[in-house]
C-alpha positions as CSV (number, residue, x, y, z in Angstrom):
1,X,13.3,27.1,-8.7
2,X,11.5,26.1,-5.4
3,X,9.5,22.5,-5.5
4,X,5.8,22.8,-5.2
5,X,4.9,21.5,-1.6
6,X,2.2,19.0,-0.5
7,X,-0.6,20.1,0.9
8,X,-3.7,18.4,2.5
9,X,-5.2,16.5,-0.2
10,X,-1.5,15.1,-0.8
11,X,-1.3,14.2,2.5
12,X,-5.3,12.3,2.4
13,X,-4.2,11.1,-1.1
14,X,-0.9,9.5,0.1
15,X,-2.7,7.8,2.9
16,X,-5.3,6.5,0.6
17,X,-2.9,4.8,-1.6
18,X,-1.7,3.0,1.8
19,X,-5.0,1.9,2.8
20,X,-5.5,0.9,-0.7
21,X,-2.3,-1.1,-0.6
22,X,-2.9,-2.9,2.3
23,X,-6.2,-3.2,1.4
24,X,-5.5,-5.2,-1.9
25,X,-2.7,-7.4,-0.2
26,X,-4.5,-8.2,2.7
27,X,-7.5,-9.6,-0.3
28,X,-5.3,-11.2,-2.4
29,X,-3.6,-13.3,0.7
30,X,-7.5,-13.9,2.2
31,X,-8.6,-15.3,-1.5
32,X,-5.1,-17.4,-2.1
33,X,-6.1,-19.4,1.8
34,X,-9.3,-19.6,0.9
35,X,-8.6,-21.5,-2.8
36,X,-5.6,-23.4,-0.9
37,X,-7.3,-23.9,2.5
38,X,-3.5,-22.7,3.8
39,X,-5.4,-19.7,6.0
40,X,-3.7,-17.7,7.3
41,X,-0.5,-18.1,5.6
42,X,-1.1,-15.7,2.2
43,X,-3.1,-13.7,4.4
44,X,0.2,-12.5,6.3
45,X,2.3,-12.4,2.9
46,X,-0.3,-10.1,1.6
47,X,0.1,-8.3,4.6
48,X,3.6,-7.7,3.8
49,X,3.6,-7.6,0.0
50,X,1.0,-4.7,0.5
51,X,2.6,-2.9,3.4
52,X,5.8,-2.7,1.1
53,X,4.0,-2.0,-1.9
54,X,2.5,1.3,0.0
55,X,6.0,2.5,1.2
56,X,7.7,1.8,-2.2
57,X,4.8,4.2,-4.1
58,X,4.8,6.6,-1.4
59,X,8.3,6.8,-1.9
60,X,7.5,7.3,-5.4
61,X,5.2,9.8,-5.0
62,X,7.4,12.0,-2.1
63,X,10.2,12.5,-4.7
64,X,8.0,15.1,-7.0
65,X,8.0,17.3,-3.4
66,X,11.1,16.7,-2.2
């Protein structure tokens, strides 16, 4: 049996769950500096906390096509 494949709004939703991802990491790091006055050093490790966070779901998410 073939696996459905993605199609455009897969495609929109995946990079929306990346821009979400980043999004939230890049917040949480901004509102850590600014209760610890430690800008910008949460700001980068929410950089990287939500840059792997996106790759790990869209991981997740490529494994129901492929």
């Amino acid at each position: 049996m073939e696996k459905e494949r993605p199609g455009v709004m897969q495609f929109a939703g995946l990079g929306m769950m990346n821009a979400l991802c980043l999004g939230a990491g890049l917040a949480g790091g901004w509102f850590a500096d600014q209760a610890l006055g430690t800008l910008p050093l949460f700001l980068f490790i929410g950089l990287v906390l939500g840059a792997a966070l996106g790759v790990v779901a869209t991981r997740a998410e490529w494994k129901r096509f492929f």
